[in-house]
C-alpha positions in Angstrom: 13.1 34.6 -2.2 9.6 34.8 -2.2 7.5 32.0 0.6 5.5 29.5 -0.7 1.8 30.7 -0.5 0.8 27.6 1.2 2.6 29.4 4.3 1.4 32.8 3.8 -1.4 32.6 6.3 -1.1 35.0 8.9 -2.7 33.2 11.6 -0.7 30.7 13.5 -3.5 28.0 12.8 -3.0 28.0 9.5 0.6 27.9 9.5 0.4 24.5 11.4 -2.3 23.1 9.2 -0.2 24.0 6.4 3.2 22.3 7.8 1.1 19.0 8.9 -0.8 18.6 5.5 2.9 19.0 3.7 4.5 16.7 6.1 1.8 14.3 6.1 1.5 13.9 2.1 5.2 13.9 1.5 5.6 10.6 3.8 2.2 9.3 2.1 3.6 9.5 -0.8 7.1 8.0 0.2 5.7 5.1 1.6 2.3 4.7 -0.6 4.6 4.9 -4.2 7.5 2.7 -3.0 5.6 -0.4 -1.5 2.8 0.2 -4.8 6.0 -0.1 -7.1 7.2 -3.2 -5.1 4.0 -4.9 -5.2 3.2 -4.5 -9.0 6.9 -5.9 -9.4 6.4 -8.4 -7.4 3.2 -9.5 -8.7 4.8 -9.5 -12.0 7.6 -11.8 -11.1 4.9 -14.1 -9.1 2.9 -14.4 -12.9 6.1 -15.3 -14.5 7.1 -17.7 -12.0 3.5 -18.9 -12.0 3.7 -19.5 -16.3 7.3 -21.6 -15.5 5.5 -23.2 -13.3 2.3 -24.5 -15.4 4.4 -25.2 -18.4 6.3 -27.5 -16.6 3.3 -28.9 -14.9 1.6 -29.5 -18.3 4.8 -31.1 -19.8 5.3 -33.3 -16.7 1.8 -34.2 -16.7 1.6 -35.6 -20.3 5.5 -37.5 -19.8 3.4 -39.0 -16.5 -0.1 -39.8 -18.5 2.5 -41.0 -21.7 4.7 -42.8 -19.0 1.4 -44.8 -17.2 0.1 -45.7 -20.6 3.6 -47.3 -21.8 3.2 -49.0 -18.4 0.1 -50.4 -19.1 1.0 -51.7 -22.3 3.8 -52.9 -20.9 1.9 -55.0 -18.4 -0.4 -56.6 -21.3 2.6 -57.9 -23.2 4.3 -59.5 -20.1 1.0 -61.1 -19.4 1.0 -62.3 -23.2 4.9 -63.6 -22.3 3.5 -65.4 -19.4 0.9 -67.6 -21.4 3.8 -69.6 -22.9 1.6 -69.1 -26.6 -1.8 -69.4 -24.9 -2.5 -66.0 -26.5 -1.3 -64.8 -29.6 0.7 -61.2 -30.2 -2.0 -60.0 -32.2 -4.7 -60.7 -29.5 -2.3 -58.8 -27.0 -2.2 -55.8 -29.2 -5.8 -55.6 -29.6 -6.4 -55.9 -25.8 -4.3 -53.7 -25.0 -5.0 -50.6 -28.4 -8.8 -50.9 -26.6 -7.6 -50.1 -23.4 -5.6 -47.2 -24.6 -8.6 -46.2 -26.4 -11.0 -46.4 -23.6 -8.0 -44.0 -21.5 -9.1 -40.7 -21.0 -7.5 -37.7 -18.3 -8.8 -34.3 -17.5 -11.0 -32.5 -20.0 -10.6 -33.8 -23.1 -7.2 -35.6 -22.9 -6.8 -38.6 -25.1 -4.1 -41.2 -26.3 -3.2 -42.5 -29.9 -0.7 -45.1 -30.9 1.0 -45.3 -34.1 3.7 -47.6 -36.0 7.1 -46.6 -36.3 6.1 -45.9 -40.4 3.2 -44.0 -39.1 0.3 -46.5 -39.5 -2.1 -45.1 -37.2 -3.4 -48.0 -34.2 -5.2 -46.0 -31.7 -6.9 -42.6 -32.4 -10.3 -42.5 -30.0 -12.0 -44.8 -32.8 -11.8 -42.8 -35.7 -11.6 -43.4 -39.6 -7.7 -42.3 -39.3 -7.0 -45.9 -37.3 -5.4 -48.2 -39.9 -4.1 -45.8 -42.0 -1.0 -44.8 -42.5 -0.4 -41.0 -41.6 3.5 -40.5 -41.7 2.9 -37.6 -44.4 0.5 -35.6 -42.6 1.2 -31.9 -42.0 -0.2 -29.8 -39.9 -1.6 -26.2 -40.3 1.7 -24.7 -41.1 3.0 -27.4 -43.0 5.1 -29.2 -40.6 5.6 -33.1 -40.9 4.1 -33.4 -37.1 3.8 -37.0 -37.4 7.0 -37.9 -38.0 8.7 -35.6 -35.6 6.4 -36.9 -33.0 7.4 -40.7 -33.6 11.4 -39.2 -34.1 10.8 -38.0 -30.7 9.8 -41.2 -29.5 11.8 -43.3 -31.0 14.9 -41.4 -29.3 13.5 -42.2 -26.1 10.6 -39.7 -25.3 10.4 -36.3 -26.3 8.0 -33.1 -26.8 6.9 -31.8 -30.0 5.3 -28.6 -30.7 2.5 -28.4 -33.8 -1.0 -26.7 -35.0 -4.1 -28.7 -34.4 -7.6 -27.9 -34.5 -9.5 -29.0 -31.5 -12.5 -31.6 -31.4 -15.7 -30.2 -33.5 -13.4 -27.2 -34.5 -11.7 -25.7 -37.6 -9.0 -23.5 -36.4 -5.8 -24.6 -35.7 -4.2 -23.7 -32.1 -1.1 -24.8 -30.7 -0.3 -28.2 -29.1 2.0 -29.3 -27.7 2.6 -33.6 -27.2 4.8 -35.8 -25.5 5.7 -39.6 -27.3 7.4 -42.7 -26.0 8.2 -45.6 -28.4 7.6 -49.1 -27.1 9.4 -51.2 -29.3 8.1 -55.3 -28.8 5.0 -54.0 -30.5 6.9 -51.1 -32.3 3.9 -48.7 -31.1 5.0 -45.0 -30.6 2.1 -43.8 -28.1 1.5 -40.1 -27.7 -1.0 -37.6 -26.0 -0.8 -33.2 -26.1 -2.9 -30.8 -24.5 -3.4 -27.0 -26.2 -1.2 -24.4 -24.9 -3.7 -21.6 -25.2 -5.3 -23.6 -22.5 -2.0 -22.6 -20.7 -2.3 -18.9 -21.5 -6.0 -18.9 -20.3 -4.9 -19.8 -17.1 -2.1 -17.2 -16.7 -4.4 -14.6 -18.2 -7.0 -15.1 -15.4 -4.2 -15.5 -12.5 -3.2 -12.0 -13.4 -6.0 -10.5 -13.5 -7.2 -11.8 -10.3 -3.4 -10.5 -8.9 -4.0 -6.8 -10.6 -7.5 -7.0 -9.4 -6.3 -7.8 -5.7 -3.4 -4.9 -6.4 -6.1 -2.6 -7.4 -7.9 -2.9 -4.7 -5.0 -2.8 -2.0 -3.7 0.4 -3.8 -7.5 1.8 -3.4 -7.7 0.7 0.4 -4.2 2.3 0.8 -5.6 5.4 -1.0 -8.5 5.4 1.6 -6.4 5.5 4.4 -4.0 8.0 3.1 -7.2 10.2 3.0 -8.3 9.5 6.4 -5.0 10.6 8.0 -4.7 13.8 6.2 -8.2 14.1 7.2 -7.3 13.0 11.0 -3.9 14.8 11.0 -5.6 18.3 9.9 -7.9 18.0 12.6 -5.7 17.6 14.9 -3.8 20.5 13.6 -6.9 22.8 13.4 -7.5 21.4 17.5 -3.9 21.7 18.9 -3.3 25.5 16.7 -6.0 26.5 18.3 -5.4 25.4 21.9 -2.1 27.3 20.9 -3.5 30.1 19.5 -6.2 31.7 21.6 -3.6 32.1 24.8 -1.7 34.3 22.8 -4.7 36.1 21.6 -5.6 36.5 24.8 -1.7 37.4 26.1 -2.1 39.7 22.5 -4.8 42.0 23.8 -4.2 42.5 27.0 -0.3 43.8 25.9 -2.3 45.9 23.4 -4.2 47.4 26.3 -0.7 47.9 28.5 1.0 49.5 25.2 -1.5 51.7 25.7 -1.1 52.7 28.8 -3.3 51.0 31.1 -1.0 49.5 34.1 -3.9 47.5 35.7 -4.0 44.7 33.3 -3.2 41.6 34.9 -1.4 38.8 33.1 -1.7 35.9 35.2 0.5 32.3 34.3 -2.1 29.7 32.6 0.0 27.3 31.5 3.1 25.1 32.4 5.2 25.5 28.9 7.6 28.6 27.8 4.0 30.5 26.9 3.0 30.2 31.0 6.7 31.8 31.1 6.1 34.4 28.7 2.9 35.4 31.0 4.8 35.3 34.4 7.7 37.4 32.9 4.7 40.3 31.5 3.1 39.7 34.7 6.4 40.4 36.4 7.6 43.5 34.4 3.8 45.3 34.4 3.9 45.0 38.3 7.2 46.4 38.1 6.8 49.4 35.9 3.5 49.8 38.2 5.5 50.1 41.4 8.0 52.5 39.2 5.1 54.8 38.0 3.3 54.6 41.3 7.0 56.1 42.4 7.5 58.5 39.9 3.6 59.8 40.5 4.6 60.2 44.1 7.9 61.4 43.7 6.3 64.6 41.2 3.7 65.1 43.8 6.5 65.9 46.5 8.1 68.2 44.2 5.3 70.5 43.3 3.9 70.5 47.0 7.3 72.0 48.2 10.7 72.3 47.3 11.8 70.5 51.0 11.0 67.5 49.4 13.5 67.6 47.4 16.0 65.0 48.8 13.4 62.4 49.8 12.9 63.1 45.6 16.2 62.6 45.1 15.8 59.4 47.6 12.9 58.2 45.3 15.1 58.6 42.0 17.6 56.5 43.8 14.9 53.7 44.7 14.0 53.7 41.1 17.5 53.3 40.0 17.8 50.0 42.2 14.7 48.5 40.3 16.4 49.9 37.1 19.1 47.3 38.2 16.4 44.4 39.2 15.2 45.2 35.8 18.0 44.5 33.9 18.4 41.1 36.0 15.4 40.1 34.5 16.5 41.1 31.5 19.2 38.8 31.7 16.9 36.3 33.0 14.7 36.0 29.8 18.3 35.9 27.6 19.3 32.8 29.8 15.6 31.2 29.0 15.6 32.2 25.1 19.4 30.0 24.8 17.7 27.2 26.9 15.2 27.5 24.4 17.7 27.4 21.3 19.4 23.9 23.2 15.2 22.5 23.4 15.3 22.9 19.5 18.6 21.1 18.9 17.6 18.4 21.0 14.2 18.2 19.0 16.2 18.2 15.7 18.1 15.4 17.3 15.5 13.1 18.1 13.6 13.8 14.6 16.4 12.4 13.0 16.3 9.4 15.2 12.4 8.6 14.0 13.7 8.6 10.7 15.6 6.3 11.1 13.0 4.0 13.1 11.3 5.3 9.8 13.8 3.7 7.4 14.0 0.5 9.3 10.9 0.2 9.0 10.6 0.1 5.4 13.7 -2.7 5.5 11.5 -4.8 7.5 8.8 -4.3 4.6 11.2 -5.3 2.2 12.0 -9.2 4.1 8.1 -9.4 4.6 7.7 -9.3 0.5 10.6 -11.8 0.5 8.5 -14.7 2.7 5.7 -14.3 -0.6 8.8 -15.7 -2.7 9.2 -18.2 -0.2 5.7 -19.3 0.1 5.8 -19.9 -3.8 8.6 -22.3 -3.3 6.1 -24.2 -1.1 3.9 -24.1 -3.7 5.8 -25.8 -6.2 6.9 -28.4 -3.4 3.2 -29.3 -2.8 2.6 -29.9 -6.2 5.6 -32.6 -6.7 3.7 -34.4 -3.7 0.4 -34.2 -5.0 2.0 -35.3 -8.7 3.5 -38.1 -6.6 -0.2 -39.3 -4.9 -1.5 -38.8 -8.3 0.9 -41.3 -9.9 0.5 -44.1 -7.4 -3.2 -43.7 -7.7 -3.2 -44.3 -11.9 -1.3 -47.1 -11.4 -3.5 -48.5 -9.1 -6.8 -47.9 -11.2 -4.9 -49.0 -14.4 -3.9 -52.4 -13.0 -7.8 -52.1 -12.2 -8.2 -51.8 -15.7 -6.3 -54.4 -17.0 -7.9 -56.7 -14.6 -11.4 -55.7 -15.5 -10.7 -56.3 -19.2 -9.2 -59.8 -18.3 -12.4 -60.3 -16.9 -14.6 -59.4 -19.9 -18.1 -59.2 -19.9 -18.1 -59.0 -16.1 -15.4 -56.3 -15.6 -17.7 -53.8 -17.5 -18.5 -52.3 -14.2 -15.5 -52.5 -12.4 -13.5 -50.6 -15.2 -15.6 -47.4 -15.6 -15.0 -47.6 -11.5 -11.3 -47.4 -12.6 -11.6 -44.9 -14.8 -13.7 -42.7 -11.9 -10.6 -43.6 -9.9 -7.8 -42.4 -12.4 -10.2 -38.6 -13.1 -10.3 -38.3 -9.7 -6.5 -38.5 -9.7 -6.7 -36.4 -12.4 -8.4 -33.7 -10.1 -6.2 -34.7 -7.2 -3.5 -34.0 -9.2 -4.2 -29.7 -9.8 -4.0 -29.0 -5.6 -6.1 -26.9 -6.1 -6.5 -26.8 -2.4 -3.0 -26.5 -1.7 -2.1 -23.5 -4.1 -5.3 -22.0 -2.5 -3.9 -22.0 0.9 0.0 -20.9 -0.1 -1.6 -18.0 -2.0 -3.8 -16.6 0.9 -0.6 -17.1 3.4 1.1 -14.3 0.6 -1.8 -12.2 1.2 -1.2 -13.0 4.9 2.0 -11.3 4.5 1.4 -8.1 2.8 -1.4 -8.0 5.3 1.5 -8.3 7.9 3.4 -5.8 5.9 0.8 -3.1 6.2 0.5 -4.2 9.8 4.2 -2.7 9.9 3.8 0.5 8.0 0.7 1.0 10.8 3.0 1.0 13.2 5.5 3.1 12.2 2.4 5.6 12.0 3.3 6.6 15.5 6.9 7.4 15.4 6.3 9.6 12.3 3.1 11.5 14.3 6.0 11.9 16.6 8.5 13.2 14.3 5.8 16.0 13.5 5.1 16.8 16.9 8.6 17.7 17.1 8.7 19.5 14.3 5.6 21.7 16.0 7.8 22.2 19.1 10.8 23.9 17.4 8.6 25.9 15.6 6.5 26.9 18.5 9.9 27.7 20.5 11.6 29.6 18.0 7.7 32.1 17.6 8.1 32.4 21.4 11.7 33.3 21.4 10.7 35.8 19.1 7.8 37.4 21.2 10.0 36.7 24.2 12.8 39.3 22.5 10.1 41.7 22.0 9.0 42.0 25.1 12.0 42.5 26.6 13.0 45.3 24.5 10.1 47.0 25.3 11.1 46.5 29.0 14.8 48.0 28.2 12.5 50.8 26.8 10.6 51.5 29.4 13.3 51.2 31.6 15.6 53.9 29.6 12.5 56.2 30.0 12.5 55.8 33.4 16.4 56.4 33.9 15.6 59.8 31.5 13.4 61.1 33.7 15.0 60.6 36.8 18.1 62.5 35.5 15.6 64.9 34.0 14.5 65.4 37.5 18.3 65.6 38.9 19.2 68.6 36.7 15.8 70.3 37.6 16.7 70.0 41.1 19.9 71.8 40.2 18.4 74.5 38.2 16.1 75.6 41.4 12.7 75.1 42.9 10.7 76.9 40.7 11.8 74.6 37.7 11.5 72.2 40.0 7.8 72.9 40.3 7.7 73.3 36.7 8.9 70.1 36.0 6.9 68.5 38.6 3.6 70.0 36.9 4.9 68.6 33.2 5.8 65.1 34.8 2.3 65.0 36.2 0.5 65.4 32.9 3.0 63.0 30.7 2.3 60.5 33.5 -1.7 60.5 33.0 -0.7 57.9 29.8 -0.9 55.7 32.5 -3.9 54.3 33.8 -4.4 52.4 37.0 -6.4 52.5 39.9 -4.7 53.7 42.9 -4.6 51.1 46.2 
């Protein structure tokens, strides 16, 4: 199976750069896709929730405008009661259809009154008051008007019809609420558009996708900076890694070669400074060996009494055969305490991801307090929608009192009327659904807050990652080196028995063999002490 050419570099470097760029995308990408699919969801079932909610604001609102009207009607025919026939019912109607004409709420809103056979009473002053409508049908030919006084004749009820808007030709939907208030068998009504409705939802989501848009960029931005970050980092720590074993490289080039007086002195406290001690250890070895074998072949070719203290040498350099070997077995015991490092690295990676995983759960309850936070919303506005209620009754007894007072009242109802559009305005909380909004943002600001943090534990999981594979290249050099050393070391033991069986054979090959040992050991170069 072929490698990926992404780790086809040769140099160790680029290996490492290679591994962090690959490591570093894949958990972008795990974290940057999930919480983007989350939010968008999210933000999709805040719009939804946010529609509910405005429908059943608007309908609320015109039961509550209906509801205050009724009341105020209410409170002119009590009065009319009270006078024990000082004012007539007729007078009481008209007081009261010009104070339900003067009403106005929000931008636009209106009331109109009609009979219970749909003679119009009330309809902001128009031609249409007087005369009787009960026939008329809207844009797609519904009978409107009498499902509107239906509706409020069974108590109060919304009806849904086609309607152009003031100064305007098309019809759009509208959507009224009616209440029938039966001493003066009046059936008052107001609506507001719907596509006033879908305006709003239309711009709340696309200030939500705009605010996505912009997260998803910033998260994009970051993303880049860590790969950026991460592969100079890499590029930094490969080649604080690298250039040792350069280094350790060409100087075991130059002792491969034969030259014993390179010296390979420990730099460095990790299994690389132990790499450099054991070289260092086996070149001053096989120097003291050579430096023996040079001597011993000089003794044999300047006579053949030196024989035994030849054979003596041999013997010396089959005890450092032996030390040999203990190193050997040395380095074997490091490379398996090397193998145990790596397993205990591959244990704690798996512990960071799951530090990792946790993390993500706790990103998952942070989206649930924005759910939470629209729940306060909708709280807030039953209190406003409460403040707003008491304040229209307030300005509409102000009303009624400023129309008892005629001429002199003038001024004291448009005060009223101030009063019940500022109620009006009250009534929105705007203010409040301002501040529950940003503390959502506060929390997915306190969610990427999170994900920063888990940052760290993931850097570590990578660093990990770079020890095992740093181990397992040094276990590898570390097994070539000492086969080189069991090499050298069988050469050794080949000569000295070489040298045994010459001894046997006589002096002369002796001599011979003395001469020949002499020129094979000139490979080696050193300077003698």
């Amino acid at each position: 199976m072929k490698k990926l050419s992404l780790f086809k570099s040769k140099s160790i470097t680029g290996r490492i750069i290679s591994v962090v760029l690959v490591m570093i995308t894949i958990m972008a990408l795990s974290i940057a896709v999930p919480f983007g699919v989350l939010s968008y969801r999210a933000q999709l079932k805040k719009l939804v929730a946010l529609e509910q909610l405005l429908n059943r604001n608007y309908d609320r609102a015109l039961k509550h405008e209906v509801e205050t009207t009724y009341s105020l009607i209410e409170q002119v025919y009590n009065e009319y009661i009270n006078t024990n026939g000082e004012q007539s019912e007729e007078e009481a109607k008209l007081l009261a259809a010009n104070l339900v004409r003067g009403l106005s709420y929000g931008e636009g809103g209106y009331f109109w009154i009609d009979t219970k056979d749909g003679t119009n009473v009330v309809l902001l002053g128009l031609d249409a008051e007087g005369k009787n409508r009960y026939n008329m049908k809207d844009a797609h030919g519904n009978n409107f008007i009498q499902e509107i006084i239906k509706k409020g004749v069974d108590g109060g009820g919304y009806t849904e019809y086609w309607f152009p808007k003031k100064g305007e030709n098309e019809a759009l939907p509208k959507r009224s609420y009616s209440l029938y208030f039966e001493p003066f068998n009046w059936v008052v009504g107001t609506g507001n558009y719907i596509d006033d409705i879908k305006k709003h939802v239309d711009e709340e989501r696309e200030s939500e996708m705009s605010q996505l848009r912009n997260l998803l960029m910033v998260m994009g931005v970051v993303t880049l900076l860590v790969l950026i970050l991460a592969t100079l980092a890499a590029i930094i720590f490969g080649r604080s890694f690298s250039r040792p074993i350069i280094k350790l490289s060409e100087k075991t080039k130059k002792f491969s070669e034969g030259e014993l007086d390179v010296v390979f002195t420990r730099t460095r406290k990790d299994e690389l400074g132990t790499l450099q001690e054991a070289l260092g250890n086996s070149v001053g070895r096989l120097r003291d060996v050579i430096s023996e074998v040079i001597d011993g072949s000089q003794n044999v070719a300047s006579a053949s009494s030196q024989m035994s203290n030849t054979a003596e040498h041999l013997s010396q350099g089959a005890s450092r055969q032996a030390a040999s070997t203990e190193e050997i077995s040395s380095s074997v015991e490091e490379m398996a305490a090397n193998i145990q490092s790596n397993t205990e690295n591959a244990r704690v990676t798996e512990k960071t991801s799951v530090v990792t995983e946790e993390g993500i759960n706790s990103l998952q309850k942070i989206m649930k307090v924005n759910l939470e936070s629209m729940q306060d919303i909708r709280a807030k506005t039953n209190i406003i929608n409460d403040i707003a209620t008491q304040t229209n009754l307030l300005a509409l007894n102000a009303a009624v009192e400023a129309a008892r007072a005629g001429e002199y009242g003038k001024g004291f109802a448009v005060v009223a009327a101030e009063v019940r559009k500022l109620s009006d305005n009250t009534q929105r909380a705007a203010t409040e659904i301002d501040e529950l909004t940003s503390n959502s943002l506060g929390s997915v600001e306190e969610s990427w807050q999170n994900l920063e943090e888990l940052l760290p534990e993931i850097q570590q999981t990578v660093e990990k990652v770079r020890e095992i594979s740093v181990s397992s290249k040094e276990q590898d050099i570390g097994a070539g080196q000492i086969n080189n050393a069991v090499q050298e070391l069988v050469g050794i033991t080949s000569q000295n028995a070489a040298s045994s069986e010459e001894l046997a054979s006589g002096s002369e090959e002796l001599a011979r063999q003395a001469d020949l040992l002499s020129e094979t050991i000139k490979f080696f170069k050193m300077n003698k002490k």
